[in-house]
C-alpha positions as CSV (number, residue, x, y, z in Angstrom):
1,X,2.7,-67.3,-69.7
2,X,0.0,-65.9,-72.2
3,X,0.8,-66.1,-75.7
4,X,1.2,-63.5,-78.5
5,X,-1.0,-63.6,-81.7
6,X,-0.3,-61.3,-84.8
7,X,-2.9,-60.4,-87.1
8,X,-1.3,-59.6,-91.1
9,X,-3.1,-59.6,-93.8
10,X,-3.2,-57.5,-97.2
11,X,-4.1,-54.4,-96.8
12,X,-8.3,-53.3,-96.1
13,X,-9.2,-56.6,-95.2
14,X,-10.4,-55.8,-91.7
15,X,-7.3,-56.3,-89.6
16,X,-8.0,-53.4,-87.8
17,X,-11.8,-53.6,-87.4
18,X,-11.1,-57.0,-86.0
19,X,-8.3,-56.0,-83.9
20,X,-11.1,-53.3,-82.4
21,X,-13.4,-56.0,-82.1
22,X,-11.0,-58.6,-80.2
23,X,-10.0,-56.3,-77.5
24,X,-12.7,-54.3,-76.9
25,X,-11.0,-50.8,-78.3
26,X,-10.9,-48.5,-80.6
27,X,-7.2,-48.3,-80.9
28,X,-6.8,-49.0,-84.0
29,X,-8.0,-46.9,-87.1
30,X,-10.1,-48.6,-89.4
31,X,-10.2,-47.0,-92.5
32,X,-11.4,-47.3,-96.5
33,X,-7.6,-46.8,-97.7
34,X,-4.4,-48.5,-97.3
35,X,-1.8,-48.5,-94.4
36,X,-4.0,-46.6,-91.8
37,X,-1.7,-48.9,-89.3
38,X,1.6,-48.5,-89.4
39,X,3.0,-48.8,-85.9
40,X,1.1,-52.3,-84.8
41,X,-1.2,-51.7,-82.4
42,X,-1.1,-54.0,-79.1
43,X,-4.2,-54.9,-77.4
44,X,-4.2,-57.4,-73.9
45,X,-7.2,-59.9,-73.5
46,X,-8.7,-61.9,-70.2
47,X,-8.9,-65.6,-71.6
48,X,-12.6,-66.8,-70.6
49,X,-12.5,-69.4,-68.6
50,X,-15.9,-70.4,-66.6
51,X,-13.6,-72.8,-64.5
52,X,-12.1,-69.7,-63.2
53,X,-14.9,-68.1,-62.5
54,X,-16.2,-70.9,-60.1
55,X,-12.6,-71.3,-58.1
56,X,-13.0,-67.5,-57.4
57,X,-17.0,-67.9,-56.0
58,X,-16.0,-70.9,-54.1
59,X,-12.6,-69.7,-52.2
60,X,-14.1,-66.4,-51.8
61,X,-11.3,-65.0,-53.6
62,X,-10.1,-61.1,-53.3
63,X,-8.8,-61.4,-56.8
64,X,-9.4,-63.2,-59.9
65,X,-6.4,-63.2,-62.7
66,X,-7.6,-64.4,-65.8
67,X,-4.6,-66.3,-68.6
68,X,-4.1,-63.4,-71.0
69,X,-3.7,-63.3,-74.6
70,X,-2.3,-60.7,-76.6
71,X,-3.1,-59.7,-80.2
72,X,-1.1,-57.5,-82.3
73,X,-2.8,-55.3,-85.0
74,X,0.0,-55.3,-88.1
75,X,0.5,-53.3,-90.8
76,X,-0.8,-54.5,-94.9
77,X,1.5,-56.4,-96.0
78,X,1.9,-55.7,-100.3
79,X,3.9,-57.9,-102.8
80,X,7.2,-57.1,-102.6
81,X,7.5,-57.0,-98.8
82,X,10.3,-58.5,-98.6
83,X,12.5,-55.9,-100.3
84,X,10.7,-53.1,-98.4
85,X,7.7,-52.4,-100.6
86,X,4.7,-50.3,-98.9
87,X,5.7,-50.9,-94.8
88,X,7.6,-54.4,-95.8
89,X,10.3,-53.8,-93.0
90,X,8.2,-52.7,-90.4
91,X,5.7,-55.6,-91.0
92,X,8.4,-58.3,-91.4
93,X,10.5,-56.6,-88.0
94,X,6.8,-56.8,-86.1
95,X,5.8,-60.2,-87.0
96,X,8.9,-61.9,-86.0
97,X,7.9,-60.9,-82.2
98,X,4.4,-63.3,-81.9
99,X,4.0,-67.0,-80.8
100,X,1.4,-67.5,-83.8
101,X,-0.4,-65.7,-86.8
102,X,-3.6,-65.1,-87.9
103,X,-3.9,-64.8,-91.6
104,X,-6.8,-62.8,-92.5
105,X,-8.1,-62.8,-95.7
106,X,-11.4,-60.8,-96.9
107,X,-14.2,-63.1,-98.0
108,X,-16.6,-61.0,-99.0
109,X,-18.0,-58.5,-102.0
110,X,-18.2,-54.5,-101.1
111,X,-18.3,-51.7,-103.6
112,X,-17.7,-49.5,-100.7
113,X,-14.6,-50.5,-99.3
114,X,-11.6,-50.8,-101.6
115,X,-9.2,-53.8,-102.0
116,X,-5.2,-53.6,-102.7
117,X,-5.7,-55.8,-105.9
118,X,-8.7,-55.0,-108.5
119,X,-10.6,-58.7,-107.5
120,X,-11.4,-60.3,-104.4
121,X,-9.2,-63.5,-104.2
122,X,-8.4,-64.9,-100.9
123,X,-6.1,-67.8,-102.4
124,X,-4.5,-65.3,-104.1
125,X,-4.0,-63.2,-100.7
126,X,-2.5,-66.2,-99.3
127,X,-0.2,-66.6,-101.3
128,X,1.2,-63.1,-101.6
129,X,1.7,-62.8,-97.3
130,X,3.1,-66.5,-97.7
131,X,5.8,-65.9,-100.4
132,X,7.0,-62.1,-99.1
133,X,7.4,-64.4,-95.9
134,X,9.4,-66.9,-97.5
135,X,11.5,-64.8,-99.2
136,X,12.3,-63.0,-96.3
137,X,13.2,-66.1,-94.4
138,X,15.7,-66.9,-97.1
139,X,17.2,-63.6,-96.7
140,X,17.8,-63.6,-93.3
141,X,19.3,-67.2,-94.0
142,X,21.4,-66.5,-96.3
143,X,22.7,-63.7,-94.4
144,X,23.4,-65.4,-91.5
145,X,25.7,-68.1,-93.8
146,X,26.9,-65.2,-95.4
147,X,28.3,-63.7,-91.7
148,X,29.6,-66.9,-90.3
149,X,33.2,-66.0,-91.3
150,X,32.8,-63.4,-88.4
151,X,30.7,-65.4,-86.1
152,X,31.6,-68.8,-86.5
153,X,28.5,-71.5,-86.5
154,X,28.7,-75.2,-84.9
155,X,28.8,-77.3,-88.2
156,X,24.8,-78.6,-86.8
157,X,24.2,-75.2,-87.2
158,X,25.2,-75.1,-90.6
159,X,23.9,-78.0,-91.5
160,X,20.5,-76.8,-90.8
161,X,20.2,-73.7,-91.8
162,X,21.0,-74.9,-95.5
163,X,18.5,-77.9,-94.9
164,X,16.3,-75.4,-94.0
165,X,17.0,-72.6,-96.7
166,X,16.5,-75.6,-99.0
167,X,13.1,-76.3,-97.8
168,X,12.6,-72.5,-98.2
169,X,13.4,-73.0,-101.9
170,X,11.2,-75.4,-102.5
171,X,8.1,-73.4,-100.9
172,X,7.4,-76.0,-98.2
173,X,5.3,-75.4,-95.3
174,X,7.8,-74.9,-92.3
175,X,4.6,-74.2,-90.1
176,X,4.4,-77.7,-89.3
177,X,7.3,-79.3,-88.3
178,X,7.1,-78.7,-84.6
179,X,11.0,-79.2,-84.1
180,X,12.1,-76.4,-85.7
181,X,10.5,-74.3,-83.2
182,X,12.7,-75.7,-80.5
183,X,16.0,-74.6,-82.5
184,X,17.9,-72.2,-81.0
185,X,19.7,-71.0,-84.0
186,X,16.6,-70.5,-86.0
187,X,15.3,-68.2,-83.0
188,X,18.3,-66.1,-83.7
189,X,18.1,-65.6,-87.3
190,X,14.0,-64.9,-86.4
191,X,12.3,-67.2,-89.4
192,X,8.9,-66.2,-89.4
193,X,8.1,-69.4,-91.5
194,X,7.7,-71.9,-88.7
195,X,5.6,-69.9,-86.9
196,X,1.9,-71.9,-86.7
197,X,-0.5,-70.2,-88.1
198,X,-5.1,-69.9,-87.9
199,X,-6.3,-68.6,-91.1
200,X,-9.2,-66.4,-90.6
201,X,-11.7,-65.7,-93.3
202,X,-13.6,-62.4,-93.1
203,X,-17.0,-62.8,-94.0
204,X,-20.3,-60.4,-94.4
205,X,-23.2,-61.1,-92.4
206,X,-25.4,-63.0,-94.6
207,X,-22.6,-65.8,-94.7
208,X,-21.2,-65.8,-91.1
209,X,-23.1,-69.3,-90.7
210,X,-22.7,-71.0,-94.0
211,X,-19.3,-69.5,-95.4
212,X,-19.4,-68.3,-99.3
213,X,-17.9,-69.8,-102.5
214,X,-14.4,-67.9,-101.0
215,X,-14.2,-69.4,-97.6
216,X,-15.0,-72.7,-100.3
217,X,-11.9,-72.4,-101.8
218,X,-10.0,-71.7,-98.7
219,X,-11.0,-74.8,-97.1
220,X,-10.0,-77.1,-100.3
221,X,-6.8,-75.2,-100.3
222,X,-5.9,-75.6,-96.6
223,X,-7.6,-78.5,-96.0
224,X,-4.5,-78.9,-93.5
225,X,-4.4,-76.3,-91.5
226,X,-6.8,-74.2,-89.0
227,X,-9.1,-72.5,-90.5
228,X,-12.5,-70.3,-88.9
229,X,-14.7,-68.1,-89.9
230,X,-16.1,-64.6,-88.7
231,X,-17.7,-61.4,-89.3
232,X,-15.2,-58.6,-88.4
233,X,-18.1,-55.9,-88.8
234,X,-20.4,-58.5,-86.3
235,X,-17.7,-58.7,-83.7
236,X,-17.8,-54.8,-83.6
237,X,-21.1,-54.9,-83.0
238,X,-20.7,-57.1,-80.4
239,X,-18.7,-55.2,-78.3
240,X,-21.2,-52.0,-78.4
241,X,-23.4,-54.0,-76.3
242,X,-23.5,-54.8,-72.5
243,X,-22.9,-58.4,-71.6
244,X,-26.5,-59.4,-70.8
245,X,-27.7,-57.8,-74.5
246,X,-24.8,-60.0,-76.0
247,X,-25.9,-63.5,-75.7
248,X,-29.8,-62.5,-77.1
249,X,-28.1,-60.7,-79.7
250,X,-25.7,-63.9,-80.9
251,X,-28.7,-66.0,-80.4
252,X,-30.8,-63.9,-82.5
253,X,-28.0,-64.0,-85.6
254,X,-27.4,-67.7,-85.0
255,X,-23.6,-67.0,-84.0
256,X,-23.1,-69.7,-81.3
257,X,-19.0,-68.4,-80.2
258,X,-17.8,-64.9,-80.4
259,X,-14.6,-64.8,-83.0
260,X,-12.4,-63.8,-79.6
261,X,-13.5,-67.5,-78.4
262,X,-13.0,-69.2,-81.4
263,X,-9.3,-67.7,-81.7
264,X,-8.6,-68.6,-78.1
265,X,-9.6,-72.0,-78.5
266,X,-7.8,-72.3,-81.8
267,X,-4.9,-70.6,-80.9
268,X,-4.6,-73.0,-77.2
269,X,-5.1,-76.0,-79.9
270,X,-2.9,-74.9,-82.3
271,X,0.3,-74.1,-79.7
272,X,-0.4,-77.0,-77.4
273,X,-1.5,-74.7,-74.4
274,X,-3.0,-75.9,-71.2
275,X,-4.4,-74.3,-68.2
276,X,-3.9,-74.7,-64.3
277,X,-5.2,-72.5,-61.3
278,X,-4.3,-71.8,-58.3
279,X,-6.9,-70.8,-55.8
280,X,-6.9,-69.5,-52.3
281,X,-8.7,-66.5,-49.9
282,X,-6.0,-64.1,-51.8
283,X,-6.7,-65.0,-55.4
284,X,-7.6,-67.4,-57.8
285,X,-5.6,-67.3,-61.0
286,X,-5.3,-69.4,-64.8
287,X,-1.8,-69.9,-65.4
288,X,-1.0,-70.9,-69.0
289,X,1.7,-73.8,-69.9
290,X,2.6,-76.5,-72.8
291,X,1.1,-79.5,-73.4
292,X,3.3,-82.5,-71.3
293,X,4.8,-79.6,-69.1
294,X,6.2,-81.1,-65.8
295,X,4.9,-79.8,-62.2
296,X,8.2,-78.1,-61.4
297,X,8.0,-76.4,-64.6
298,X,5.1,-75.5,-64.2
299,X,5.9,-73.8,-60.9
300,X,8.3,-71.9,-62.6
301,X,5.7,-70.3,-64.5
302,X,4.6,-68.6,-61.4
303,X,8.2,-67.7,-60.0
304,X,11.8,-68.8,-61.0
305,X,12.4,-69.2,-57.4
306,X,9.0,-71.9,-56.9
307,X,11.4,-73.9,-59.9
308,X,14.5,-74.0,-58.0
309,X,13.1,-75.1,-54.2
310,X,10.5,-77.1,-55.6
311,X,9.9,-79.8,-53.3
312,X,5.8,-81.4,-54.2
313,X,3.2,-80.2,-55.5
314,X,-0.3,-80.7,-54.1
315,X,-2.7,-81.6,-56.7
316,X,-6.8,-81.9,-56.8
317,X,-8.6,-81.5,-60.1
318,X,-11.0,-78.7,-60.9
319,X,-13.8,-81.4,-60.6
320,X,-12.9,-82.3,-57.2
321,X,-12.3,-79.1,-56.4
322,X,-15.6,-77.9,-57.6
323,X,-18.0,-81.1,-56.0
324,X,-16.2,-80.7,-52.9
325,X,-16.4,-77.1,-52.7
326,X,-12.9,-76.3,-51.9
327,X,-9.3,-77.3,-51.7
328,X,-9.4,-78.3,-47.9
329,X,-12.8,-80.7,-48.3
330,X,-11.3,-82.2,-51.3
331,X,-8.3,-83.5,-49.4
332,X,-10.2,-84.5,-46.2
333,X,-12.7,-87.0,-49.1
334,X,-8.9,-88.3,-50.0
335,X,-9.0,-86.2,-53.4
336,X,-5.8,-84.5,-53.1
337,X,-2.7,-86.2,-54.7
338,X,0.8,-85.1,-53.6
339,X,3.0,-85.0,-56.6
340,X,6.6,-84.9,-57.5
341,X,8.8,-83.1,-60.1
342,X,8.1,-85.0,-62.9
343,X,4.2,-85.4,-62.9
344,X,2.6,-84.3,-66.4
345,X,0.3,-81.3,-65.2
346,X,-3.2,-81.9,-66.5
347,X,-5.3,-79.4,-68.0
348,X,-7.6,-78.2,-64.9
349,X,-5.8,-79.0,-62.2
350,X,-5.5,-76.7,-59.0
351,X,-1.5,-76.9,-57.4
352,X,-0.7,-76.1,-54.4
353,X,3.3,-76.0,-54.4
354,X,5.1,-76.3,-51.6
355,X,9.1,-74.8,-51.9
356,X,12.1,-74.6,-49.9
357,X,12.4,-71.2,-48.0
């Protein structure tokens, strides 16, 4: 599994110039007025991963299949969202379909390019997506209550949907409590509120390194929650170079990780992700799972059928992998472990699963 990251924002705040800049497109229009995106636009990424990279060189691989990640370029979002101001339905439908958010909120001063509201204020941004989200959520609560004389609801069910709707109310963050997530019923109603969430502050050039008196206030705001920063208009440039021109030309700006890295890692962090591979003369391949996720889950990430006739799964870390120089030399050293069902795959290890027919 990859995992699905939605970029909102107000409205000329560079969603779509960063979108561009993520996946290496020009899909979406990036223009001086408001709503030049109103279908989202859908771009699919290779996760970097240098680990990779060396399982492929040493097995001599055919193929190499990077983790994927998949950003989703989403129409401004205005006040009154919620009850279908500017694109507020089609923003609200769209966002409901990702993992995680970015929030991306313009940090810098431009005569040339025009903001929604008269002032830059990125709190003030914040606060707007935030509360249209909110109120959203308690509308599709409160609809769902309002139904259960049709569809009758397990009195848990219930009871958690008004503790929830009451935590609504109150404007608490739902983002964090990791629980929620796991709740079937709230899947079905589609509460974009506990969705985590990387607020991104868009920066000019001159404070790409140092951040501004904006990305200031974000940072004693949200002291809580993930926050980086990056140059939308940089990362564009970025991508108009070939590879081997990239690296002088960060090094050059001081910019030490491209704003697609910084996401990745942030967005891994932020949903509990880890990575395994699986490496042979046919392919070597990242395979993306949750943090504590068993080995026979884990080989149910590759095929339903690996889940069901699991029987062991042979285990050597990258680092063995990767002194010994291949699968095979690291069990003849006595660096391959055979593991059962229930072992916690680690981040960087190379499986071998072995299945009933």
């Amino acid at each position: 599994m990859g995992f699905k990251c939605g970029i909102v924002g107000l409205p000329n705040v560079g969603k779509s110039t960063l979108f561009n800049a993520l996946t290496s497109s020009k899909n979406a229009e990036a223009a001086n007025f408001p709503f030049c995106t109103i279908d989202p636009n859908i771009g699919v990424v290779d996760v970097p991963d240098e680990r990779l990279d060396t399982l492929y060189s040493l097995s001599k691989s055919k193929k190499k299949i990077n983790a994927s990640i998949t950003f989703v370029d989403i129409a401004g979002l205005v006040k009154g969202a919620s009850k279908g101001e500017g694109l507020g339905n089609k923003f609200l439908s769209h966002i409901r379909e990702v993992d995680a958010i970015i929030h991306l909120v313009r940090c810098f001063d431009s005569e040339k390019i025009q903001h929604v509201n008269k002032t830059i204020n990125p709190l003030s941004d914040l606060e707007t997506i935030k509360t249209e989200i909110l109120l959203a959520d308690i509308n599709q609560i409160e609809k769902k209550l309002q139904k259960n004389a049709k569809k009758k609801l397990t009195e848990k069910d219930i009871v958690l949907l008004q503790d929830v709707l009451k935590k609504l109310n109150n404007g608490e963050d739902l983002s964090s409590l990791e629980d929620l997530s796991n709740k079937q019923i709230l899947k079905e109603v589609g509460l974009i509120s506990i969705k985590p969430y990387i607020i991104v502050c868009n920066v000019d050039e001159k404070n790409i390194k140092i951040g501004n008196n904006y990305t200031e206030s974000v940072k004693k705001k949200y002291k809580d929650q993930k926050i980086i920063m990056v140059c939308a208009d940089i990362e564009d440039q970025i991508i108009e170079l070939e590879p081997g021109e990239r690296e002088s030309y960060m090094k050059n700006i001081g910019l030490e990780k491209t704003g697609l890295n910084q996401l990745i890692k942030t967005g891994y962090d932020l949903l509990k992700l880890k990575t395994f591979f699986t490496s042979g003369p046919e392919e070597s391949r990242a395979w993306t799972i949750k943090l504590n996720t068993n080995a026979q889950k884990a080989a149910g990430v590759i095929h339903s059928d690996f889940e069901k006739n699991f029987i062991r799964a042979e285990t050597v870390s990258f680092e063995d992998f990767k002194k010994f120089n291949s699968f095979e030399k690291a069990k003849e050293n006595g660096r391959l472990r055979v593991e059962g069902k229930d072992y916690i795959v680690k981040d960087g290890d190379v499986l071998f699963f072995r299945v009933n027919p």
